[in-house]
PAZA-883732 format. One record per residue: residue number from 1; residue in one letter; z, y, x of N, C-alpha, C, O in turn. Coordinates in steps of 0.05 Angstrom, whole numbers, plus 32768, in hexadecimal, padded with zeros to 4 digits. Example, Ala and Ser with C-alpha at 12.3 -4.5 7.8 and 13.67 -1.06 7.14 Angstrom:
{1 a {809C 7F8E 8108} {809C 7FA6 80F6} {809C 7FBE 8108} {80A9 7FBE 811D}}
{2 s {808E 7FD3 8101} {808F 7FEB 8111} {809D 8001 8102} {80A1 8017 810C}}
//
This chain:
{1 x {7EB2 81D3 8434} {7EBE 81BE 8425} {7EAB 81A5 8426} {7E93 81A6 8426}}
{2 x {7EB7 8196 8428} {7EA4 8179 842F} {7EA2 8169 840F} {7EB1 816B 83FC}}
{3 x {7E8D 815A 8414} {7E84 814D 83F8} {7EA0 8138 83EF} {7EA2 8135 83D6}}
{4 x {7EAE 812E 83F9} {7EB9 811B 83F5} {7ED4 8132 83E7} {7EDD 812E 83D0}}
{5 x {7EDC 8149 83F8} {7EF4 8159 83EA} {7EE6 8165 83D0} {7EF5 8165 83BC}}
{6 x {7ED1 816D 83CB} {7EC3 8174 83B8} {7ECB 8165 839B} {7ED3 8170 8387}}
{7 x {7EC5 8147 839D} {7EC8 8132 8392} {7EE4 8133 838B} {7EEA 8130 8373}}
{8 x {7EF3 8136 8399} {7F15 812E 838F} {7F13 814C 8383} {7F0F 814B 836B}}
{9 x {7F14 815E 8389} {7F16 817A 8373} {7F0B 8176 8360} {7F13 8187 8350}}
{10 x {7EF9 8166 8353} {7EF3 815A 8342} {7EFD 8154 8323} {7EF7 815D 830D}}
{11 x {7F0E 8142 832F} {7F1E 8127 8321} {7F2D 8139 8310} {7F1F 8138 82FB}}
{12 x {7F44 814E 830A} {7F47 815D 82F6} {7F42 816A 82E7} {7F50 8171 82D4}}
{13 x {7F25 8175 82F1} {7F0B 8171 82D5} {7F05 815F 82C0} {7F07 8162 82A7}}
{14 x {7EFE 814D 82CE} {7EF2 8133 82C4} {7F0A 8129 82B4} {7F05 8124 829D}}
{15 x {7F21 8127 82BB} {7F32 8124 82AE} {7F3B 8130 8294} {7F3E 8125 827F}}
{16 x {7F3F 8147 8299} {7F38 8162 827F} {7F2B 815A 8269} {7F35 8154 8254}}
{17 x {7F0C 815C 8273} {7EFE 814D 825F} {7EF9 813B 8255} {7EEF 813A 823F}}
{18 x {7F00 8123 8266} {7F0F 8105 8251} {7F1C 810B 8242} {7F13 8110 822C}}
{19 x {7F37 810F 8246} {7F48 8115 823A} {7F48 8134 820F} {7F55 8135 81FA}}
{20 x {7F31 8144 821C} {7F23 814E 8208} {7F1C 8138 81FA} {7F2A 8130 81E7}}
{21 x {7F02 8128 8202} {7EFB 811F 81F2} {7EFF 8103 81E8} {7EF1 80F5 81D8}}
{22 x {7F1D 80FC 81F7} {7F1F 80E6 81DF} {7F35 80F1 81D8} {7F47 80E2 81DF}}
{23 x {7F3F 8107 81CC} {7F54 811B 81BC} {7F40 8120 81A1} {7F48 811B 818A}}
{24 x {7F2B 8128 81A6} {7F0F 8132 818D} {7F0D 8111 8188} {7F15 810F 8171}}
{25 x {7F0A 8101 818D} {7EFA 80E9 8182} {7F21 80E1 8170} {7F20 80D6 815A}}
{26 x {7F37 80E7 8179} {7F45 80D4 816D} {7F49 80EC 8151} {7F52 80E9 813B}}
{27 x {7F3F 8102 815B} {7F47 811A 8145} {7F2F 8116 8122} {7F33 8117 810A}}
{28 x {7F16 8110 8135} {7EFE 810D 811E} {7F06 80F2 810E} {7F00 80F0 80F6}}
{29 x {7F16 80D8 811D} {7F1D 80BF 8112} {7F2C 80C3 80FF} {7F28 80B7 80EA}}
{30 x {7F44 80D6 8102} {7F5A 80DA 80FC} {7F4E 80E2 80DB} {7F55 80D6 80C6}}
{31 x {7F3B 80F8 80DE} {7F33 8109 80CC} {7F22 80FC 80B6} {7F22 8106 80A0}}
{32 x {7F15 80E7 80BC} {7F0A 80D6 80BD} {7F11 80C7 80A2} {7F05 80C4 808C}}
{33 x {7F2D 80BE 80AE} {7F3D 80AE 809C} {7F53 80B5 8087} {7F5F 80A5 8078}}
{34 x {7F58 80DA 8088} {7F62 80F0 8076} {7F52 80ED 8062} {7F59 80E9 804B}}
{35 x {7F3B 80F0 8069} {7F23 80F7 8049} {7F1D 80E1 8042} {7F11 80E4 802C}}
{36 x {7F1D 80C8 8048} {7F2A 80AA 8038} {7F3A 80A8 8028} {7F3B 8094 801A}}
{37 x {7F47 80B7 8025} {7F66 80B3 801C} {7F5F 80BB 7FFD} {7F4E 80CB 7FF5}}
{38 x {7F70 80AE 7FF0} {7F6F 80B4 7FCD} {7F74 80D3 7FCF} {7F88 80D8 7FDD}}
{39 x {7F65 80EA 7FC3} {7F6E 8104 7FC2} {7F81 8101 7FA2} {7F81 80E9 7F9B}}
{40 x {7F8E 8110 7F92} {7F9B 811C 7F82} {7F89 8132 7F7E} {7F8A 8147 7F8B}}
{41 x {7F71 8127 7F61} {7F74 8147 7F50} {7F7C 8148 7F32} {7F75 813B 7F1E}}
{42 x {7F90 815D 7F38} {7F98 8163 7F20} {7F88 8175 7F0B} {7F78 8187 7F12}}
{43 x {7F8E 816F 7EF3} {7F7E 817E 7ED5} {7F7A 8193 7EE6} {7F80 8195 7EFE}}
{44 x {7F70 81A5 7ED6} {7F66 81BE 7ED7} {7F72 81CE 7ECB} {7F76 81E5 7ED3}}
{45 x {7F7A 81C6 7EB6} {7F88 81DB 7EA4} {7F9A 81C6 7E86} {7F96 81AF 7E7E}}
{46 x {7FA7 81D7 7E81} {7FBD 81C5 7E78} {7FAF 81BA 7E64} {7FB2 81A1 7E60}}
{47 x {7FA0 81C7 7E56} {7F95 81B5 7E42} {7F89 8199 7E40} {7F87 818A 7E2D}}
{48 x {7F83 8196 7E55} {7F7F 817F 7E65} {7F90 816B 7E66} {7F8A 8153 7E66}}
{49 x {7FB0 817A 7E6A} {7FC1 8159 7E71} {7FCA 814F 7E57} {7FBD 815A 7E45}}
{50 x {7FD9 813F 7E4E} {7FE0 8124 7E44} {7FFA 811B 7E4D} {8002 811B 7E64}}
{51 x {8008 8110 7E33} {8019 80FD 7E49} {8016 80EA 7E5A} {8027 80E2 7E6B}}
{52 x {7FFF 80E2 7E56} {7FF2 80CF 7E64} {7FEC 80D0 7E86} {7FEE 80C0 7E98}}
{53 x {7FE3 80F3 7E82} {7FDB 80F7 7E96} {7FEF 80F7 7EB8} {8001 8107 7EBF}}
{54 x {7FE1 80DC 7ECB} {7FEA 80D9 7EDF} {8001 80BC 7EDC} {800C 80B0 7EEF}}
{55 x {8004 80B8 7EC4} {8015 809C 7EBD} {800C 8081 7ECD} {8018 806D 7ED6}}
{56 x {7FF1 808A 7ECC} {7FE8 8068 7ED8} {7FFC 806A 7EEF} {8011 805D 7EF0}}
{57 x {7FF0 8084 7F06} {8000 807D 7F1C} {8016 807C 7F1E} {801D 806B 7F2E}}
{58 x {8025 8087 7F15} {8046 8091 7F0C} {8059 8079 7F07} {806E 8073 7F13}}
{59 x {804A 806B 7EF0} {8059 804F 7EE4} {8052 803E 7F03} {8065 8036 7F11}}
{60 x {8041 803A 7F09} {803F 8023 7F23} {8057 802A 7F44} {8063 801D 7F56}}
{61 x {8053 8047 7F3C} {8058 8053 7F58} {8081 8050 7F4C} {8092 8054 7F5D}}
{62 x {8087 8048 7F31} {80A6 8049 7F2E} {80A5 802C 7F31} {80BA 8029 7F3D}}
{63 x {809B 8015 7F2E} {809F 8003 7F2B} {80B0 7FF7 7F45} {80A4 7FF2 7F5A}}
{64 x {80D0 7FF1 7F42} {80D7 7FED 7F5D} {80E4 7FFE 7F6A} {80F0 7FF8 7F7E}}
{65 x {80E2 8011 7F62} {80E9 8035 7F7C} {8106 8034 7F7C} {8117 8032 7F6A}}
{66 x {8108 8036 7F92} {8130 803F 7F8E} {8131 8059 7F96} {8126 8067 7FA7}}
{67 x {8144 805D 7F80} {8146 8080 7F83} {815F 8089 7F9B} {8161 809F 7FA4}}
{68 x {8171 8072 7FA3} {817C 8075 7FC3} {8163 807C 7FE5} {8160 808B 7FF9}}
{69 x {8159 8064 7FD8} {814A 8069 7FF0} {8138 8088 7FEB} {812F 8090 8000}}
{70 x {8132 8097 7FD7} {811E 80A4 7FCD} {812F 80C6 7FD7} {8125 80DB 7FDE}}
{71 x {814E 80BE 7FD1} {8165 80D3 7FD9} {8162 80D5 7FFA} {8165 80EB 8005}}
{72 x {815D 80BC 800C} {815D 80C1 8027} {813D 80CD 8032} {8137 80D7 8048}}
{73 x {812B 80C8 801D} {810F 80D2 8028} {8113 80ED 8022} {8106 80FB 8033}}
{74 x {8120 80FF 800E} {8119 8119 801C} {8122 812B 8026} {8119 8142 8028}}
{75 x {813A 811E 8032} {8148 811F 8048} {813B 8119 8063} {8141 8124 8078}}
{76 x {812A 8108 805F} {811C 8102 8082} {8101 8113 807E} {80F5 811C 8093}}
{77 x {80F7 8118 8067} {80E0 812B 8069} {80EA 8144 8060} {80D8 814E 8053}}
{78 x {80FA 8150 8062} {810A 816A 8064} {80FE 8176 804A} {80F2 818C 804C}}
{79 x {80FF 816C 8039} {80EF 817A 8018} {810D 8189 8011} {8110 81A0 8008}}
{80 x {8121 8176 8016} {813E 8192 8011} {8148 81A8 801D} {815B 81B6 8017}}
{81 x {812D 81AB 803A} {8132 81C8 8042} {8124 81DC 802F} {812F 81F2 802C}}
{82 x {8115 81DA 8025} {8109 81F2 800C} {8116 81ED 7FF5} {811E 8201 7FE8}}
{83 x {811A 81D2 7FE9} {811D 81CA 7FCE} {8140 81C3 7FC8} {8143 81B5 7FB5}}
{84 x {8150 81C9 7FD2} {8170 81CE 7FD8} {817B 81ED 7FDC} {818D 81F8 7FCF}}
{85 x {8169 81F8 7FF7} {8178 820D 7FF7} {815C 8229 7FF7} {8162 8240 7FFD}}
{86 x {814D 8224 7FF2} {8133 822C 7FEF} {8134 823A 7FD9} {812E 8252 7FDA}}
{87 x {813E 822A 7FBA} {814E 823C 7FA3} {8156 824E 7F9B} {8151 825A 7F86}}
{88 x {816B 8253 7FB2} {8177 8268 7FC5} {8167 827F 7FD3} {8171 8296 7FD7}}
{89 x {8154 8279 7FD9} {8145 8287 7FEC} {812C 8291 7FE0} {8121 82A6 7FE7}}
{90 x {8122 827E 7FCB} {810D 8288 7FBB} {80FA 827A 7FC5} {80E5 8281 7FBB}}
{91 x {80F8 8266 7FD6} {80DF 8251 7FEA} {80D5 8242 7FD3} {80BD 8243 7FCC}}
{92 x {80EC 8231 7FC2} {80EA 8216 7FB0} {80F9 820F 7FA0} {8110 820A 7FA8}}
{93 x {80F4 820D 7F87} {810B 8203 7F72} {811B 81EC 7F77} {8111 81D6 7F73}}
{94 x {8139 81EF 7F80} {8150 81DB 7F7D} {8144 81C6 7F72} {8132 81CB 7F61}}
{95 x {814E 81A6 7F7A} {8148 8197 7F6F} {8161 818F 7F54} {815C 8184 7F3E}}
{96 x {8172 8195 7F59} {818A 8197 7F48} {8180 819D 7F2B} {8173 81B1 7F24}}
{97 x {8185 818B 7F1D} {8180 8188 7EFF} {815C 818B 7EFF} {8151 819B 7EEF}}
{98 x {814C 8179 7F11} {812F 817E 7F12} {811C 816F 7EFC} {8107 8178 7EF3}}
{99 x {8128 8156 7EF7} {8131 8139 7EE1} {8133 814A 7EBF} {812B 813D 7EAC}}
{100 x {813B 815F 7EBA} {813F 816B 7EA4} {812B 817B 7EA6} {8119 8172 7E98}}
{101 x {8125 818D 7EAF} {8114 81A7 7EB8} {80F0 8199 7EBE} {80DB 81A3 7EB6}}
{102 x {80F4 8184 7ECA} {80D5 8180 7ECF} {80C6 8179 7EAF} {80AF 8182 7EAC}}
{103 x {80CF 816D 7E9D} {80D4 8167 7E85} {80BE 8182 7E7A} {80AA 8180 7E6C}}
{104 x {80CA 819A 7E84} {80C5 81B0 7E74} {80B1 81C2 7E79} {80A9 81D5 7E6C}}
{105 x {80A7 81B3 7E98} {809B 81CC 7EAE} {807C 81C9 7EA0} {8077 81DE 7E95}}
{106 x {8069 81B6 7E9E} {804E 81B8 7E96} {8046 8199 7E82} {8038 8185 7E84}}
{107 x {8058 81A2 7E71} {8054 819A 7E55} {8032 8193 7E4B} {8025 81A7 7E44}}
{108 x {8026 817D 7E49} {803C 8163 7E3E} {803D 8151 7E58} {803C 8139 7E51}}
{109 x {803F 8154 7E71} {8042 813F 7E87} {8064 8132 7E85} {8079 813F 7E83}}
{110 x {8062 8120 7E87} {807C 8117 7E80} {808C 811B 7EA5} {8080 8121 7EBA}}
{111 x {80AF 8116 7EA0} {80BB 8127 7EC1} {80AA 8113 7ED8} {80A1 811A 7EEE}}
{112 x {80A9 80FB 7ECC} {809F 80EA 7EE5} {807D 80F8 7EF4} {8075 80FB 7F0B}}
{113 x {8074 80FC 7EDA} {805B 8102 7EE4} {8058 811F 7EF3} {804A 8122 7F07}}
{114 x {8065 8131 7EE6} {806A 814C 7EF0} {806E 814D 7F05} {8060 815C 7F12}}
{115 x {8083 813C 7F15} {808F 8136 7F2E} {807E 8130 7F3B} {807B 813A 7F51}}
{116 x {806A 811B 7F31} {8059 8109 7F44} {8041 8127 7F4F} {803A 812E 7F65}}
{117 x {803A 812F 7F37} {802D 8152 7F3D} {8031 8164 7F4E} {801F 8171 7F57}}
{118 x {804E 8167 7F55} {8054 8173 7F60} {8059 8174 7F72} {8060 8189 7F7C}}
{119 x {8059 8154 7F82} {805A 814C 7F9C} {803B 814A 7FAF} {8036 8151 7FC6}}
{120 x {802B 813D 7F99} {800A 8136 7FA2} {7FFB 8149 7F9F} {7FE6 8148 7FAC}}
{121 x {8001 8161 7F8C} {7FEE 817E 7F86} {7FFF 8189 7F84} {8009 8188 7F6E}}
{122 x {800D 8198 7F98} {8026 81B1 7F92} {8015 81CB 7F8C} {8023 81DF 7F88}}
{123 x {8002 81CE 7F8B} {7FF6 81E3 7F7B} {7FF1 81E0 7F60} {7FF3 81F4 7F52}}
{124 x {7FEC 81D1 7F58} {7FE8 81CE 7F31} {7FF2 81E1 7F29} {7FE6 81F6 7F21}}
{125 x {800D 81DC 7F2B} {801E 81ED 7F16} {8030 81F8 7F33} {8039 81EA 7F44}}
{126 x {8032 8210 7F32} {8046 8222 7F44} {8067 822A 7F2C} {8064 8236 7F17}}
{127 x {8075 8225 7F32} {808B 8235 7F25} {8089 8250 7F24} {8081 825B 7F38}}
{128 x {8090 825C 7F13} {808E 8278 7F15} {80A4 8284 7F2A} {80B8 8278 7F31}}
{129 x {809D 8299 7F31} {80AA 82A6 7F4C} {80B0 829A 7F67} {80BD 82A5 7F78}}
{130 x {80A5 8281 7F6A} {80A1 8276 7F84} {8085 8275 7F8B} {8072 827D 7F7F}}
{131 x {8087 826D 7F9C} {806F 8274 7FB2} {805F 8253 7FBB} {806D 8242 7FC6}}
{132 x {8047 824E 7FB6} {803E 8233 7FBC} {803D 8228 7FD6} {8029 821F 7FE2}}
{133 x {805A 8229 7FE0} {805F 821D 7FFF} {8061 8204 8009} {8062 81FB 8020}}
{134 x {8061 81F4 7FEA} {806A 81D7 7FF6} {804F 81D3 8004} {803B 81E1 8000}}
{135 x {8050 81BB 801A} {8037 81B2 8026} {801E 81A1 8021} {801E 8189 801E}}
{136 x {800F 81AB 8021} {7FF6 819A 800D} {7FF1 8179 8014} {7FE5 816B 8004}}
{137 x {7FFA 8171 8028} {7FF2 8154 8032} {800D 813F 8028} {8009 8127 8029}}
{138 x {801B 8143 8023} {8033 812B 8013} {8024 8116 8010} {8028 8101 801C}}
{139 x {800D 811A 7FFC} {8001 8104 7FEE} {7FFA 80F3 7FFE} {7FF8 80DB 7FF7}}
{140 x {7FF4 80FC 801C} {7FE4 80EF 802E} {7FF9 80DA 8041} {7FF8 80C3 8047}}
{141 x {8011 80F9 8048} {8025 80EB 8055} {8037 80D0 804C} {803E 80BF 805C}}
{142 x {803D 80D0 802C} {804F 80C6 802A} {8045 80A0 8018} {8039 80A1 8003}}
{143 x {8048 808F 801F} {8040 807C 8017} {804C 8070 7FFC} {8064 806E 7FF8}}
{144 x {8038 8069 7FE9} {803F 8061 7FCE} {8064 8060 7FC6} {8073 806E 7FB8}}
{145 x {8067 804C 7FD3} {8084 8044 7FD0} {8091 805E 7FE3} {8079 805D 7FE9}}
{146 x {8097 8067 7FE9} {809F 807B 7FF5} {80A2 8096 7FDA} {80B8 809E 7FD3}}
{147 x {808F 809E 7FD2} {8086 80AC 7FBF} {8092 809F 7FA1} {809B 80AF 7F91}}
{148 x {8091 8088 7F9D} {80A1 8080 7F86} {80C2 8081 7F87} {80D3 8083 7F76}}
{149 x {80C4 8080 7FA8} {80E7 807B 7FA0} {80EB 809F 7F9D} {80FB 80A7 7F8D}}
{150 x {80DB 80B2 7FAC} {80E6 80CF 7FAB} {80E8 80D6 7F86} {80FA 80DD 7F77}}
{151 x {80D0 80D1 7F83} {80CD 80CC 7F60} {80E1 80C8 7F59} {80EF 80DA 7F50}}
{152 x {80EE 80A5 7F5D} {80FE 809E 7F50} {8121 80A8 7F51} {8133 80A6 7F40}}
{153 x {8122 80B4 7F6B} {813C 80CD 7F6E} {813B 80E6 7F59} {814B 80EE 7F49}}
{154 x {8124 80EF 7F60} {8120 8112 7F58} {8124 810D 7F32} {8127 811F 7F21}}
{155 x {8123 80F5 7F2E} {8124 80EA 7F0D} {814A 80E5 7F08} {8159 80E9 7EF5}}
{156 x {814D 80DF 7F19} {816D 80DC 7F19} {817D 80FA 7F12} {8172 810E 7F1B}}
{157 x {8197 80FE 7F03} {81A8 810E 7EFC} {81B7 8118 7F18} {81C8 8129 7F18}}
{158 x {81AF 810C 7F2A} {81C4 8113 7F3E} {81B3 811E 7F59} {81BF 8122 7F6F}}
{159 x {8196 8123 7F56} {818B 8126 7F69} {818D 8149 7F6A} {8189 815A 7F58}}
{160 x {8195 814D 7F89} {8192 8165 7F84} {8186 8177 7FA9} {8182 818F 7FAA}}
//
């Protein structure tokens, strides 16, 4: 084999490993800018919450929210494949009558704030007999106004 064919057998190495390593550099950036991000921690234990508790964000995050547009977000983030028929299945509690019920779930958080809990820390509070499946990053995925209008649906009588 001569130096010059040597050389071209090469090039899909070299390529390989570019390609590695600017996959790791956009992955560490990426990661980078995850643990930037405002985390959500919730109390510890109920004694802890308040009605208060989680209002700052809650009141700002409704200010504005339309609960139409809030009906088509979880529809495009598929939250009504667990939380519609999931019910059914035992994945996720129906959202159907969720506006009355959140009210009741971890007293004294008022439904807005419960909701907001249960989207940004779906572990806090587990419902009994389901399983903690929702996905831990929402908080990350979903942008302020985005997150207020879902709020501002899942608060509506008709969200289901």
């Amino acid at each position: 084999m001569t130096s010059s064919t040597s050389k071209t057998a090469r090039w899909p190495v070299y390529l390989v490993i570019g390609l590695f390593i600017l996959v790791t550099i956009i992955f560490i950036v990426a990661l980078a800018l995850t643990t930037e991000t405002e985390l959500v921690v919730a109390p510890t234990s109920v004694a802890q919450l308040t009605a208060d508790t989680y209002m700052d964000k809650v009141s700002v995050l409704l200010q504005g929210a339309d609960a139409q547009r809030g009906a088509a977000l979880v529809e495009q983030f598929g939250c009504t494949a667990c939380h519609r028929e999931g019910a059914v299945n035992k994945i996720a509690p129906s959202y159907e009558g969720i506006a009355a019920r959140a009210v009741t779930r971890r007293p004294p958080l008022t439904a807005a704030a419960y909701i907001y809990e249960s989207i940004t820390n779906p572990t806090a509070y587990v419902v009994d007999s389901f399983n903690p499946a929702m996905p831990q990053n929402f908080a990350q995925q979903l942008s302020d106004r985005q997150l207020g209008d879902i709020i501002a649906y899942l608060l509506t009588p008709t969200a289901h």
